[in-house]
C-alpha positions in Angstrom: 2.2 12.4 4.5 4.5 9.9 5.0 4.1 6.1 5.4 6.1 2.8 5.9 5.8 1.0 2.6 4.3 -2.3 4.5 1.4 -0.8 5.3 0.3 0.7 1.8 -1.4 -2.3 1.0 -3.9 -2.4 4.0 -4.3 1.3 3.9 -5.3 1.1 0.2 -7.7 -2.0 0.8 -9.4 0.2 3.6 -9.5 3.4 1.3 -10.9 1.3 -1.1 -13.7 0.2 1.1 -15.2 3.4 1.7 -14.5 4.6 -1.6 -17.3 1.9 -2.8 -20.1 4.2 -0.5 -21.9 6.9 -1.8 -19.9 9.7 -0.2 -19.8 13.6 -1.0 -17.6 14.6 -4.0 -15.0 16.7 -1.6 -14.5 12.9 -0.2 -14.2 10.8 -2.9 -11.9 13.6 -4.4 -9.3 13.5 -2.0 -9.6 9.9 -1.7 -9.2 8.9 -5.2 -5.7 11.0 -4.9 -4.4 9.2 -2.2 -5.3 5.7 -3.8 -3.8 7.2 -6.7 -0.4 7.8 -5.0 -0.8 4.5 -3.0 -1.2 2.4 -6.5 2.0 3.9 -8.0 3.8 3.1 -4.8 2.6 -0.5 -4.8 3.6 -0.8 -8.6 7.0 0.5 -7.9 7.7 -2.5 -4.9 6.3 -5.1 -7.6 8.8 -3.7 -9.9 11.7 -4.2 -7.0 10.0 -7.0 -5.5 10.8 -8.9 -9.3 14.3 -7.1 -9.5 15.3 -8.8 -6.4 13.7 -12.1 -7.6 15.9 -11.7 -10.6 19.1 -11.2 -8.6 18.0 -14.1 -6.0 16.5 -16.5 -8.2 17.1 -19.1 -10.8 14.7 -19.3 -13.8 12.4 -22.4 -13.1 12.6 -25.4 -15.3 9.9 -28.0 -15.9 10.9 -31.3 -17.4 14.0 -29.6 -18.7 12.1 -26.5 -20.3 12.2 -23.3 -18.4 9.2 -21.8 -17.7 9.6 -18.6 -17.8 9.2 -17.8 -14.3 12.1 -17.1 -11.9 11.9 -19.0 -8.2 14.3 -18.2 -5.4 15.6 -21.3 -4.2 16.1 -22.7 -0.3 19.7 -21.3 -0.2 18.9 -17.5 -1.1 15.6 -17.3 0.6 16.9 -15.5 3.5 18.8 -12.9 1.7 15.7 -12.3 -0.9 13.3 -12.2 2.3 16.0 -9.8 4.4 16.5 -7.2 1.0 12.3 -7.2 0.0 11.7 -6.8 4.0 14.4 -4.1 4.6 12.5 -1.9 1.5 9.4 -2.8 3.1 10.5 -0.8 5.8 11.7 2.1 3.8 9.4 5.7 4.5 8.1 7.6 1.7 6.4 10.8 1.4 3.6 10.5 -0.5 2.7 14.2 -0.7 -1.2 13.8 0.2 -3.6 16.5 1.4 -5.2 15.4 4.9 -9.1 14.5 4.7 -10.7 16.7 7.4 -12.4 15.1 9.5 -15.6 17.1 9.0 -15.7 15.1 5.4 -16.0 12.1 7.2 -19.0 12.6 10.0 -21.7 12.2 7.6 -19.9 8.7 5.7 -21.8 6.6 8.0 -20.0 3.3 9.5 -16.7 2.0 9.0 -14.9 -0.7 10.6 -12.4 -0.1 13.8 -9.6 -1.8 11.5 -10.3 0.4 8.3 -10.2 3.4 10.9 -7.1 2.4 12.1 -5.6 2.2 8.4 -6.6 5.6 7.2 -6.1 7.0 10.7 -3.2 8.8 9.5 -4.8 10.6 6.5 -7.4 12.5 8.5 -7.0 15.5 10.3 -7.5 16.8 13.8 -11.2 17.5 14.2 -11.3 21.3 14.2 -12.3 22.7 18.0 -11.5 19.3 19.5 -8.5 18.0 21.5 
Protein backbone atom coordinates (compact mmCIF):
# COMPACT_ATOMS: atom_id res chain seq x y z
CA UNK A 1 0.00 0.00 0.00
CA UNK A 2 1.70 2.95 -0.89
CA UNK A 3 0.93 6.65 -0.26
CA UNK A 4 2.23 10.24 -0.72
CA UNK A 5 3.29 11.38 2.65
CA UNK A 6 0.84 14.66 2.27
CA UNK A 7 -2.03 12.85 2.39
CA UNK A 8 -1.36 10.65 5.61
CA UNK A 9 -2.77 13.23 7.71
CA UNK A 10 -6.31 13.44 6.04
CA UNK A 11 -6.43 9.75 5.47
CA UNK A 12 -5.75 9.19 9.21
CA UNK A 13 -8.40 11.83 10.38
CA UNK A 14 -10.97 9.95 8.04
CA UNK A 15 -9.81 6.44 9.44
CA UNK A 16 -10.29 7.83 12.56
CA UNK A 17 -13.80 8.84 12.03
CA UNK A 18 -15.16 5.58 11.35
CA UNK A 19 -13.07 4.00 13.80
CA UNK A 20 -15.26 5.95 16.52
CA UNK A 21 -18.62 3.70 15.11
CA UNK A 22 -19.45 0.56 16.42
CA UNK A 23 -18.12 -1.61 13.60
CA UNK A 24 -17.40 -5.52 13.37
CA UNK A 25 -14.11 -6.61 14.93
CA UNK A 26 -12.61 -7.84 11.35
CA UNK A 27 -13.01 -3.83 10.67
CA UNK A 28 -11.80 -2.20 13.43
CA UNK A 29 -8.83 -4.79 13.27
CA UNK A 30 -7.55 -3.91 10.11
CA UNK A 31 -8.23 -0.37 10.72
CA UNK A 32 -6.46 0.04 13.92
CA UNK A 33 -3.24 -1.44 11.83
CA UNK A 34 -3.33 0.96 9.26
CA UNK A 35 -3.74 3.96 11.76
CA UNK A 36 -1.06 2.30 13.43
CA UNK A 37 1.33 2.49 10.48
CA UNK A 38 -0.09 5.99 9.59
CA UNK A 39 0.94 7.37 13.28
CA UNK A 40 4.54 6.17 12.94
CA UNK A 41 4.71 7.73 9.65
CA UNK A 42 3.35 11.08 10.87
CA UNK A 43 5.89 10.89 13.90
CA UNK A 44 8.79 10.26 11.66
CA UNK A 45 7.85 13.82 9.38
CA UNK A 46 7.56 15.66 12.91
CA UNK A 47 10.89 14.31 13.65
CA UNK A 48 12.24 15.76 10.04
CA UNK A 49 9.90 18.49 9.98
CA UNK A 50 12.12 19.80 13.43
CA UNK A 51 15.44 18.51 11.80
CA UNK A 52 14.99 20.87 9.02
CA UNK A 53 13.79 23.62 11.45
CA UNK A 54 17.01 23.10 13.15
CA UNK A 55 19.14 23.47 9.92
CA UNK A 56 16.83 26.56 8.72
CA UNK A 57 16.17 28.29 11.80
CA UNK A 58 17.68 30.47 14.52
CA UNK A 59 16.76 29.77 18.11
CA UNK A 60 14.19 32.55 19.07
CA UNK A 61 15.05 35.17 21.60
CA UNK A 62 12.72 37.19 23.81
CA UNK A 63 13.97 40.23 25.50
CA UNK A 64 17.50 38.85 25.03
CA UNK A 65 16.62 35.32 26.53
CA UNK A 66 16.20 32.49 24.13
CA UNK A 67 13.27 30.69 24.31
CA UNK A 68 13.96 27.60 23.60
CA UNK A 69 12.09 27.34 20.49
CA UNK A 70 13.81 27.57 16.97
CA UNK A 71 11.86 30.01 14.26
CA UNK A 72 12.95 30.02 10.61
CA UNK A 73 13.36 33.47 9.68
CA UNK A 74 12.03 35.51 6.30
CA UNK A 75 15.35 34.82 4.52
CA UNK A 76 15.36 30.81 4.77
CA UNK A 77 11.58 30.42 4.51
CA UNK A 78 11.68 29.32 1.04
CA UNK A 79 14.35 26.80 1.35
CA UNK A 80 12.69 25.28 4.71
CA UNK A 81 9.22 25.31 2.80
CA UNK A 82 10.91 23.80 -0.65
CA UNK A 83 13.03 20.77 1.60
CA UNK A 84 9.65 19.93 4.13
CA UNK A 85 7.44 20.16 0.80
CA UNK A 86 9.77 18.02 -1.39
CA UNK A 87 9.60 15.06 1.62
CA UNK A 88 6.00 15.69 1.66
CA UNK A 89 5.99 14.34 -1.62
CA UNK A 90 8.12 11.45 -1.00
CA UNK A 91 6.03 7.74 -1.51
CA UNK A 92 6.19 5.18 1.14
CA UNK A 93 4.99 1.76 1.34
CA UNK A 94 3.28 1.29 4.20
CA UNK A 95 2.76 -2.54 4.00
CA UNK A 96 -1.16 -2.55 4.82
CA UNK A 97 -3.64 -5.38 4.15
CA UNK A 98 -6.58 -3.96 1.90
CA UNK A 99 -10.12 -3.70 3.79
CA UNK A 100 -12.53 -5.66 1.60
CA UNK A 101 -15.11 -4.08 0.79
CA UNK A 102 -17.64 -6.52 2.03
CA UNK A 103 -16.36 -5.22 5.75
CA UNK A 104 -17.53 -2.08 4.91
CA UNK A 105 -21.43 -2.53 3.45
CA UNK A 106 -22.92 -2.95 6.82
CA UNK A 107 -20.74 0.41 8.51
CA UNK A 108 -23.55 2.53 7.72
CA UNK A 109 -22.78 6.29 6.38
CA UNK A 110 -19.68 8.01 5.77
CA UNK A 111 -18.92 11.16 4.23
CA UNK A 112 -18.02 11.46 0.19
CA UNK A 113 -14.66 13.18 1.56
CA UNK A 114 -13.76 10.41 4.20
CA UNK A 115 -14.55 7.90 1.16
CA UNK A 116 -12.32 9.64 -0.92
CA UNK A 117 -9.40 9.42 1.80
CA UNK A 118 -9.54 5.76 2.50
CA UNK A 119 -10.46 5.02 -1.05
CA UNK A 120 -7.23 3.51 -1.60
CA UNK A 121 -7.31 1.01 1.33
CA UNK A 122 -10.33 -0.89 0.23
CA UNK A 123 -10.50 -3.48 -2.19
CA UNK A 124 -12.33 -4.16 -5.40
CA UNK A 125 -15.83 -5.43 -4.44
CA UNK A 126 -15.70 -9.11 -5.23
CA UNK A 127 -18.04 -10.02 -8.57
CA UNK A 128 -18.24 -6.34 -9.37
CA UNK A 129 -16.48 -4.26 -12.13
Amino acid sequence: MKILLKDLSAVNQSLLKILQKEIDFDLTYRMRKITGKIVSELKQIETEVSELRKKYGEKEKIDGKETGRIKVPDKNQEAFEKDVNAMLEVEVNLGAELIPYECLEGMGKISPLDLANIEQFIEEPKGKK
